[in-house]
C-alpha positions as CSV (number, residue, x, y, z in Angstrom):
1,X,-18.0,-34.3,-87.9
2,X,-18.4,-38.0,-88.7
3,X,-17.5,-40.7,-86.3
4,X,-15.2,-43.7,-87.2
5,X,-17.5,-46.7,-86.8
6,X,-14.6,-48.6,-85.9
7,X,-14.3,-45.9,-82.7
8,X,-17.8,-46.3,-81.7
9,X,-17.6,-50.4,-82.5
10,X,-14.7,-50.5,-80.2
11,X,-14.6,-51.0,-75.8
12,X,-16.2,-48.0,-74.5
13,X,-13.5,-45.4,-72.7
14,X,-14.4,-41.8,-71.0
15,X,-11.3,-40.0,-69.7
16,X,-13.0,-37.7,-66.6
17,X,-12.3,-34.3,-67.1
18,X,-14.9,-33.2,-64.6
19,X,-16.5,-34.6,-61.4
20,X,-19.6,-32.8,-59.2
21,X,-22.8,-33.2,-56.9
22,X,-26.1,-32.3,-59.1
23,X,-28.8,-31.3,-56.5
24,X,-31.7,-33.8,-57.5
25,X,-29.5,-35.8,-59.6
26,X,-26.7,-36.6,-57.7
27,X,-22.7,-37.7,-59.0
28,X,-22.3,-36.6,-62.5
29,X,-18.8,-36.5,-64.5
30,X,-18.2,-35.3,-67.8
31,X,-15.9,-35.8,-70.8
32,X,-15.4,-36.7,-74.1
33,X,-16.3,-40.6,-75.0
34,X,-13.1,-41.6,-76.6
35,X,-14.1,-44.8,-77.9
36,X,-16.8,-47.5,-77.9
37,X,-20.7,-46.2,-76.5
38,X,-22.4,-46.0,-72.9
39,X,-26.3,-46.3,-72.3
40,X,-28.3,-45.0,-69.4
41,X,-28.6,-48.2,-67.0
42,X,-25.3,-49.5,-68.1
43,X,-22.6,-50.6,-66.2
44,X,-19.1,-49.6,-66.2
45,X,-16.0,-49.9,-64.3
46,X,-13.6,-46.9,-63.0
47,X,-9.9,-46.9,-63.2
48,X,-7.6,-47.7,-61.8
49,X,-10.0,-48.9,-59.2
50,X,-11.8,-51.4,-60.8
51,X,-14.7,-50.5,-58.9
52,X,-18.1,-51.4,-61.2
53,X,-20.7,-48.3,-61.0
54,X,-24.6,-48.2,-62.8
55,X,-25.1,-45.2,-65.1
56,X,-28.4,-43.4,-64.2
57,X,-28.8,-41.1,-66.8
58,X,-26.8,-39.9,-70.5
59,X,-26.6,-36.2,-71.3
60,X,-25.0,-35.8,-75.3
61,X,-24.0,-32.1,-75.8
62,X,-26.2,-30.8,-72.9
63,X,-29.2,-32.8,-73.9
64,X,-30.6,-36.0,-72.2
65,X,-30.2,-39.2,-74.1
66,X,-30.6,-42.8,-74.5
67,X,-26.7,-43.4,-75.4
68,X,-23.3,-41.5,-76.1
69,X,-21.0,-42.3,-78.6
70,X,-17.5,-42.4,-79.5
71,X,-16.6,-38.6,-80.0
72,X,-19.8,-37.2,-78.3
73,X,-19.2,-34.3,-75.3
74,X,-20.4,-36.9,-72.6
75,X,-21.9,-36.3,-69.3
76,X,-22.9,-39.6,-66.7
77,X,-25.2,-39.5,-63.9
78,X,-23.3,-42.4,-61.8
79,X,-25.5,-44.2,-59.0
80,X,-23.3,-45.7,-55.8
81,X,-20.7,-42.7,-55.6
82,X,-19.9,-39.6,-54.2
83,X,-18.0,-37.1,-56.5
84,X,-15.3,-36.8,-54.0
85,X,-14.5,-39.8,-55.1
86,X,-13.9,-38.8,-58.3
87,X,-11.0,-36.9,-59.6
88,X,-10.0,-35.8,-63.1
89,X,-7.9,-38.0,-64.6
90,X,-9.9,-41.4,-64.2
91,X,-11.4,-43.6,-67.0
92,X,-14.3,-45.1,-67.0
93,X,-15.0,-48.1,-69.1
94,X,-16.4,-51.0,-70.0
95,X,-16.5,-53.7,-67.2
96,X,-13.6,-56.7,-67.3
97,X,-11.5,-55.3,-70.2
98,X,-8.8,-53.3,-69.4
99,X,-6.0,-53.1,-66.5
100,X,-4.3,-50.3,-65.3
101,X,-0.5,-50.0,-65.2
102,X,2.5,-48.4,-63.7
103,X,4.7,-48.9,-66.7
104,X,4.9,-48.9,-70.1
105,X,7.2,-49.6,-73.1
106,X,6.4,-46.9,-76.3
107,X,7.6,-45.4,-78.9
108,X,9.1,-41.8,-77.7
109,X,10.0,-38.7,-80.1
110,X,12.3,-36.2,-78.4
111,X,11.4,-32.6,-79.4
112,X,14.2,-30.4,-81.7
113,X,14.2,-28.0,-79.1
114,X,14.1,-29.8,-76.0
115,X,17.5,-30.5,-74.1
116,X,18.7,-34.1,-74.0
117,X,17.0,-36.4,-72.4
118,X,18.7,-38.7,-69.7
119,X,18.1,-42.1,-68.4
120,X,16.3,-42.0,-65.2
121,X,15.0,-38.0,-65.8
122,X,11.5,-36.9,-64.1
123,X,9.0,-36.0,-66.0
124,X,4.6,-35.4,-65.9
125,X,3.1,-37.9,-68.1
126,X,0.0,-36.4,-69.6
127,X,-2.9,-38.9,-71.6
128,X,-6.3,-38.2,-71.7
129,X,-7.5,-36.5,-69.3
130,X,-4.5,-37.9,-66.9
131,X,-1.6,-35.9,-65.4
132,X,1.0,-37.7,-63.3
133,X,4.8,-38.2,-61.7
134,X,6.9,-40.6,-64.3
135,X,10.2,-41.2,-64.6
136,X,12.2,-42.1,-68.2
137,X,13.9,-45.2,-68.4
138,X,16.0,-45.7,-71.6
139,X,16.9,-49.1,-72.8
140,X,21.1,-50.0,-73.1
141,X,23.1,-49.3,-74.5
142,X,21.6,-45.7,-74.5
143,X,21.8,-43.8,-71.7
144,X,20.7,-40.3,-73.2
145,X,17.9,-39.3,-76.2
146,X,19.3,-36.5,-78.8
147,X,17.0,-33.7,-79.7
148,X,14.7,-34.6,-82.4
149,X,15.8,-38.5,-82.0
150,X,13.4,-41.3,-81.5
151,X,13.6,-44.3,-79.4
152,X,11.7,-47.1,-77.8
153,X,11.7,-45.8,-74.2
154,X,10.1,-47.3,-71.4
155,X,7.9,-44.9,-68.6
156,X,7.8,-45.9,-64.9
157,X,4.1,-43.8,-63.5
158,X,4.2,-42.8,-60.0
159,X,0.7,-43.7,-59.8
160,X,-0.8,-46.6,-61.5
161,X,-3.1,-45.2,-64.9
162,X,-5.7,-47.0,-67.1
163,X,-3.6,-47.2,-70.6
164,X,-4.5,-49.1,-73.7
165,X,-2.5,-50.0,-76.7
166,X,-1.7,-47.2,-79.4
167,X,-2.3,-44.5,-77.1
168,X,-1.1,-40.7,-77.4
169,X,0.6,-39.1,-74.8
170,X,3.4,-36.1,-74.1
171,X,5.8,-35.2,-71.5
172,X,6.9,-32.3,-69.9
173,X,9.6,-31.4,-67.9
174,X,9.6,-30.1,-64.5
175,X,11.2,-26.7,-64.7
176,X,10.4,-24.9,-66.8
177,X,6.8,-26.8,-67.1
178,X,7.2,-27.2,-71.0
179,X,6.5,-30.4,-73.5
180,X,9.5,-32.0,-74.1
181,X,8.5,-34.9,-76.1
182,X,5.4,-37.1,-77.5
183,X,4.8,-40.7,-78.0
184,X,2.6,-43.4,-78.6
185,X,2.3,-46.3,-75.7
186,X,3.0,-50.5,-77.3
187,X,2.8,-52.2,-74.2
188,X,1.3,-51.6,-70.9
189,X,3.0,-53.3,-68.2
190,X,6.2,-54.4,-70.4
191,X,7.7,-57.6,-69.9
192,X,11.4,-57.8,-68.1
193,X,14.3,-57.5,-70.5
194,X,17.2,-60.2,-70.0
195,X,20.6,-58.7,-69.1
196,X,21.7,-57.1,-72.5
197,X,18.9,-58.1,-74.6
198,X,17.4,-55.4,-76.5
199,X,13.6,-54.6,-76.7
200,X,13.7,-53.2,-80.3
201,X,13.0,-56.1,-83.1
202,X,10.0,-56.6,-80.4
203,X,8.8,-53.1,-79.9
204,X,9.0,-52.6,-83.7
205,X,6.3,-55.5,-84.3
206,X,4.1,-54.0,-81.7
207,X,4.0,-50.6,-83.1
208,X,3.9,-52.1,-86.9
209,X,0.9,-51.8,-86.9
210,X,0.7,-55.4,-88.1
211,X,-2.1,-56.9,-86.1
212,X,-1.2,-60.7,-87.1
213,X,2.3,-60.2,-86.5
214,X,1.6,-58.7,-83.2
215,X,-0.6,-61.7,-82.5
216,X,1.9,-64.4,-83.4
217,X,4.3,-62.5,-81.0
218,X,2.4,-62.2,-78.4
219,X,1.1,-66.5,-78.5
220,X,4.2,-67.4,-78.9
221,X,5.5,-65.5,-75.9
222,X,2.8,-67.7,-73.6
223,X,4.1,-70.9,-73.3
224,X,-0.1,-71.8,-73.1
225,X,-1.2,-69.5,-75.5
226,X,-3.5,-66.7,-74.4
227,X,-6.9,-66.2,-73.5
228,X,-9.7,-63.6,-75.3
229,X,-10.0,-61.6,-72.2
230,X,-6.1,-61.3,-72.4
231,X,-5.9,-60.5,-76.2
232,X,-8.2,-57.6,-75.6
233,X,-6.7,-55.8,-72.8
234,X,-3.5,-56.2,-74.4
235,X,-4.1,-55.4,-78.2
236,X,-7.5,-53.3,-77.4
237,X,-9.2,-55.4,-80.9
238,X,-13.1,-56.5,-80.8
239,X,-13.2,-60.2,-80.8
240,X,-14.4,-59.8,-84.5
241,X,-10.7,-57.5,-85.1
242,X,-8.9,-60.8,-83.3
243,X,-10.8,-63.3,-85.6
244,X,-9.6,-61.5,-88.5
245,X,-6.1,-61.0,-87.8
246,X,-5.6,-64.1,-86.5
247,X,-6.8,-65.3,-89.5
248,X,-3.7,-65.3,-92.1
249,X,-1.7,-67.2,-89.2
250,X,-1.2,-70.3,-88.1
251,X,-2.8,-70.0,-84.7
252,X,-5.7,-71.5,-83.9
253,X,-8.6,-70.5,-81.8
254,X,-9.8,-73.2,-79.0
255,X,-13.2,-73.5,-76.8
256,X,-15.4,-71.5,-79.4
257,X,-13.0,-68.4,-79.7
258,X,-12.1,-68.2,-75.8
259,X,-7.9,-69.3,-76.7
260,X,-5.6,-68.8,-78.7
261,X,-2.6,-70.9,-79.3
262,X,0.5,-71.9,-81.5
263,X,0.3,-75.2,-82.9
264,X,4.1,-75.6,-82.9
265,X,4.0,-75.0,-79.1
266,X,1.0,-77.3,-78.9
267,X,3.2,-80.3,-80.3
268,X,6.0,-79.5,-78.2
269,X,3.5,-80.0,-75.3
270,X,1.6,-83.3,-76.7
271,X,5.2,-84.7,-77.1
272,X,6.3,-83.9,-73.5
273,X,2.9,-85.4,-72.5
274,X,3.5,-88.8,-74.2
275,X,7.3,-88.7,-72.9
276,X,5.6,-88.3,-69.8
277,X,3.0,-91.0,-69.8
278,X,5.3,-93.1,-71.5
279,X,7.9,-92.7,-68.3
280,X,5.3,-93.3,-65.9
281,X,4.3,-96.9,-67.5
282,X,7.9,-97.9,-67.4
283,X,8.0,-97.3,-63.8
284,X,4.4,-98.2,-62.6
285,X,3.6,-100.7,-64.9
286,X,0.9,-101.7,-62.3
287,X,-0.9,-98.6,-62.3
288,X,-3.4,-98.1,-65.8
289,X,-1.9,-94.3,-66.2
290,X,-0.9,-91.3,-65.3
291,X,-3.0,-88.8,-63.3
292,X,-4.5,-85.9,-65.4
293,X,-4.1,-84.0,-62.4
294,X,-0.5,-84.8,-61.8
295,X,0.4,-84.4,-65.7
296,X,-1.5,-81.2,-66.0
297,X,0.6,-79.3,-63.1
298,X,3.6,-80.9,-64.7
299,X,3.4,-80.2,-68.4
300,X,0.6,-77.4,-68.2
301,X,0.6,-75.8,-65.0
302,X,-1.8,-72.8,-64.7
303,X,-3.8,-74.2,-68.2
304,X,-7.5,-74.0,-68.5
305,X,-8.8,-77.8,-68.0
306,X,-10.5,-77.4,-71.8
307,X,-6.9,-77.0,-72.9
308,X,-5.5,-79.5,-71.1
309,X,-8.2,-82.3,-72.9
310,X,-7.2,-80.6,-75.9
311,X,-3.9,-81.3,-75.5
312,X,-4.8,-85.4,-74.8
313,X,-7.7,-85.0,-77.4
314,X,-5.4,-84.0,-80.6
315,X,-2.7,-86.7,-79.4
316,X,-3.1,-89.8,-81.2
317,X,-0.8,-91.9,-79.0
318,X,-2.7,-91.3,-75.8
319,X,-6.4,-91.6,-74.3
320,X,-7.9,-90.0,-71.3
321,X,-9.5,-92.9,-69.6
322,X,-11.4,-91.4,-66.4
323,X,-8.6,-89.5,-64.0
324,X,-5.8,-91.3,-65.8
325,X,-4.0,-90.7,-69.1
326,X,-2.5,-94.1,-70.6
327,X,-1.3,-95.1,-73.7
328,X,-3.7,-96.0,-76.4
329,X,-4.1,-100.2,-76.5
330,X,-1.7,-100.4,-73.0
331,X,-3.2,-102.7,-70.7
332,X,-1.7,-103.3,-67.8
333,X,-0.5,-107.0,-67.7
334,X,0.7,-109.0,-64.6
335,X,3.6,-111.0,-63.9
336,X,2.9,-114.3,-61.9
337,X,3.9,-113.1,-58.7
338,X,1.1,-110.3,-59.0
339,X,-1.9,-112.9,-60.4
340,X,-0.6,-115.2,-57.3
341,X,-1.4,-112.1,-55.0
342,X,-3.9,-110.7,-57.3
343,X,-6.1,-114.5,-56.5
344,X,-5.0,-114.5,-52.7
345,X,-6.2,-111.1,-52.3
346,X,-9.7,-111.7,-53.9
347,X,-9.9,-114.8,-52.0
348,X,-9.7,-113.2,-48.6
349,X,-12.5,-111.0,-49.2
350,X,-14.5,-113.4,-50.9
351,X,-14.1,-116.1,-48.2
352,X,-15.1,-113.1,-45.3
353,X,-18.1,-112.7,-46.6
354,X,-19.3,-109.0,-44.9
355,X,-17.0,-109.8,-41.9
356,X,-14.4,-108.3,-44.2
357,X,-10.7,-108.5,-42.6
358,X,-8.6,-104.9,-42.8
359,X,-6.8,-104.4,-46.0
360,X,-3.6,-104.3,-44.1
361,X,-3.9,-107.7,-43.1
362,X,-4.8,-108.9,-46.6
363,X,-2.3,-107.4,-48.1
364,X,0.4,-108.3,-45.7
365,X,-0.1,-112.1,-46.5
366,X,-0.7,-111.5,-50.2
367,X,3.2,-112.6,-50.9
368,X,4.4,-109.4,-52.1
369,X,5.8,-105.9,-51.2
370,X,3.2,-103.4,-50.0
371,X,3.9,-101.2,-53.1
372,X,2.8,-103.7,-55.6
373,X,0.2,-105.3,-53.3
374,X,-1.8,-102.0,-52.9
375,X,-1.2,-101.4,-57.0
376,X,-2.4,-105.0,-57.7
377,X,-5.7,-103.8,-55.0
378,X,-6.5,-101.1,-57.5
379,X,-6.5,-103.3,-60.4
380,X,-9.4,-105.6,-58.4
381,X,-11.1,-102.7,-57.4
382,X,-11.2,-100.9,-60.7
383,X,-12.4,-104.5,-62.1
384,X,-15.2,-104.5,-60.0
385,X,-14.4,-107.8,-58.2
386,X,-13.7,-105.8,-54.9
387,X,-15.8,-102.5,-54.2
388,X,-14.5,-100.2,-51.6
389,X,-17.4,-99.1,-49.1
390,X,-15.0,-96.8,-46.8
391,X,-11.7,-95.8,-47.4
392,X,-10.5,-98.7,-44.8
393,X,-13.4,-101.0,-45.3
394,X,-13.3,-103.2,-48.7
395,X,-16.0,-106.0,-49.6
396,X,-16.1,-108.9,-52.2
397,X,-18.6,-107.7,-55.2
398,X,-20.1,-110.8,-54.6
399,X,-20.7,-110.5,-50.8
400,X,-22.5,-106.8,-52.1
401,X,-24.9,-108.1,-54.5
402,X,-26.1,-110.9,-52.3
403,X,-26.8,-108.2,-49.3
404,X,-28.1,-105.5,-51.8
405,X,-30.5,-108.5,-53.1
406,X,-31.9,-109.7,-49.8
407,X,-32.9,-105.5,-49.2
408,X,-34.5,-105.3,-52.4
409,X,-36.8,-107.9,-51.4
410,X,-38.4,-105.2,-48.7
411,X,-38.8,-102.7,-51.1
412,X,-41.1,-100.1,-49.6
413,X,-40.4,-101.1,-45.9
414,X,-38.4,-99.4,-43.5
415,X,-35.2,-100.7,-41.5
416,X,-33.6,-99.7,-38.3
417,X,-29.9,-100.6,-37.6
418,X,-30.9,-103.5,-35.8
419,X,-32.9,-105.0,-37.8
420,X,-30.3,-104.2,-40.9
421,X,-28.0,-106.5,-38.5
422,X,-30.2,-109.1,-37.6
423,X,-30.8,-109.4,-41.2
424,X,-27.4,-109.4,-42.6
425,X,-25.8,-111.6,-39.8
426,X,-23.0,-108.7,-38.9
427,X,-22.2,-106.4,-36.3
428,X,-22.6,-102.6,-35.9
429,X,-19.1,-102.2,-37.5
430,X,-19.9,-103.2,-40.5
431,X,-23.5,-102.5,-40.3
432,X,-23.3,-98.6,-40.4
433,X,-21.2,-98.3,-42.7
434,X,-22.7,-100.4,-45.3
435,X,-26.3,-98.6,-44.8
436,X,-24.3,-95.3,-45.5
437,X,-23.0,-97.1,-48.7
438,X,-26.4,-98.4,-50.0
439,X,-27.9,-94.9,-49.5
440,X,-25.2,-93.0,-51.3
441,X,-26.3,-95.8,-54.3
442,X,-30.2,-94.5,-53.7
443,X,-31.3,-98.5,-52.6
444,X,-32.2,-97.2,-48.8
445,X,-32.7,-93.1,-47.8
446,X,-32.0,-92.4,-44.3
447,X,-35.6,-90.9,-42.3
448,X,-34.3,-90.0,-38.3
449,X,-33.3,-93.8,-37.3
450,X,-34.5,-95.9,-40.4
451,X,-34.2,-96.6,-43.7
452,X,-36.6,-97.0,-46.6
453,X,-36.1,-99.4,-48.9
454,X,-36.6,-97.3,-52.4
């Protein structure tokens, strides 16, 4: 019969019914491709492992062939396995999409003639080709299933099991070994339930049907929004599928299809952001802005950075200037006491020439506190009037373009420490460090014990 094109459009899946050693072949396993297609030199990855394997060869009905297809009696020659590996049960699909689970919540339907079902009863899950240990855990208030009733139910696996969304399965019962019940799985991996809350409004939209309403739940569940690679293992839609549903929403898709997110929640964040860098200029109003780091882990912990410039990008109260986020048109404006310091401070280094005092001792005569004196350091530095060679060894601009001058004059000729000091009148001290400097700024390159001037 006819394949569904959306089956064999979809993430490739093969439930293994059979695994054995082919002599002059080697590992093959067999089954039928539930969904998506597989080509000879492919790659996939086996559940619940997640280990990645190479197809050899494609057998369709017996034959040998280029590719299988959704619906197709599927045998795989697998490269990098022994079949004792291999059990029945497994799935095999396509690399990075799905994750296996140990729970999930569904939609169950009790049997007429089964007995009553009981919170906490064992049970063999069956799906697939997969037959395992589960338990039944029914949501409160109800703490028993009717015959013939139907309930969102959630499954706890005694072994984890690649699932995917919409998926049949059935239970038995232990003894006697008979099917009991039937359901279709909403949500691998369920999220925790508050204290009295009850899962149903929610399970309803996940098993509506409703692909956009299931989106819009699921975004606005993720304080961030969620990624592709996130929306597919969770809903089991194509990209193209997302694109469409997403489509009669308000969400919106960010870095070329790789995010989605809420704009509500979006504002929420820009205005926690601005609250944010607004706080930090009231109490720093020496420093230009808050770190992007530092208001990233506080209002976006765990975001992608292209969501994070997002966020400052679509904000039209705030600028990303460099590492910093300020307000747009704040400039950071100093009282007297900090120009005073700000003109002491400048004057030091200027007047040491490239026998530069420490910056302790600068700033401990530069009339005030430490806190401010270092912020009001930044400010020069930032400028360009100072420019910081080491992390404890700061020079006036001024002092630096003189020195880097008198070097370029021997363009092509080579230096040795001593002769760097000899020409620049300083010690070793300050010496080293400042060759290190002008080679990090490609004016000398370091060859064994000399420069060359570039």
């Amino acid at each position: 019969s006819a394949i569904p094109a959306k089956d064999a459009a979809g993430y490739f899946r093969l439930p293994v019914d059979r695994a054995f050693s082919m002599r002059g072949f080697g590992t093959v396993v067999t089954g039928t491709l539930a969904a998506g297609s597989v080509a000879r030199d492919g790659q996939v990855e086996l559940q619940p492992s997640g280990r990645l394997l190479r197809v050899r060869g494609v057998q369709v009905h017996g034959q040998p062939a280029e590719r299988a297809i959704a619906g197709q009696r599927t045998a795989l020659n697998l490269a990098d396995i022994e079949a004792s590996e291999l059990s029945r049960g497994m799935v095999l699909t396509e690399p990075g999409r799905f994750r296996p689970a140990r729970s999930f919540d569904c939609r169950l339907q009790l049997l007429p003639s089964a007995r009553p079902l009981r919170h906490g009863a064992p049970v063999h899950f069956h799906a697939g080709t997969a037959e395992v240990e589960a338990e039944v855990r029914l949501f409160p208030p109800a703490r028993m299933l009717r015959p013939g009733a139907e309930a969102f139910v959630r499954i706890l696996l005694r072994e984890e099991q690649m699932l995917w969304p919409r998926q049949r399965f059935i239970l038995r019962q232990f003894s006697p070994v008979i099917t009991i019940a039937g359901g279709e799985i909403l949500e691998a991996n369920g999220r925790r339930y508050r204290r009295g809350e009850s899962p149903d409004a929610r399970l309803s939209v996940l098993g509506s049907g409703d692909w956009s309403a299931v989106l819009k739940l699921l975004v606005r569940e993720a304080p961030l929004g969620l990624s592709l690679a996130d929306l597919i293992a969770r809903t089991g839609l194509t990209p193209q599928e997302l694109a469409i549903a997403s489509g009669s929403t308000k969400l919106r898709w960010l870095a070329d299809g790789e995010w989605l997110t809420d704009p509500d929640q979006m504002e929420a964040l820009r205005r926690k952001l601005l609250q944010a860098v607004s706080d930090f200029h009231s109490a720093q109003p020496l420093q230009p802005g808050l770190g992007k780091a530092d208001a990233k882990a506080a209002i976006a912990p765990g975001a992608p950075a292209f969501f994070f410039d997002e966020l400052i990008a679509t904000s039209p109260e705030l600028i990303a200037d460099g590492t910093v986020i300020r307000r747009r048109g704040r400039q950071v404006v100093l009282q007297q006491p900090e120009e005073d310091a700000s003109e002491r401070i400048e004057a030091a280094f200027r007047q040491a020439g490239l026998a530069v005092p420490t910056v302790p001792e600068v700033l401990g005569a530069s009339g005030i506190d430490a806190g401010r004196a270092r912020a009001v350091l930044q400010i020069l530095l930032r400028s360009g009037r100072l420019v910081r060679v080491t992390d404890t060894l700061i020079f006036h601009a001024a002092a630096i373009d003189r020195l880097k001058a008198t070097i370029e004059t021997r363009r092509g000729q080579s230096l040795d420490v001593a002769g760097f000091k000899e020409m620049s009148g300083i010690s070793r001290k300050y010496a080293i460090p400042l060759l290190e400097y002008f080679d990090r700024l490609k004016i000398t390159k370091r060859t064994g014990d000399r420069r060359i001037v570039i």
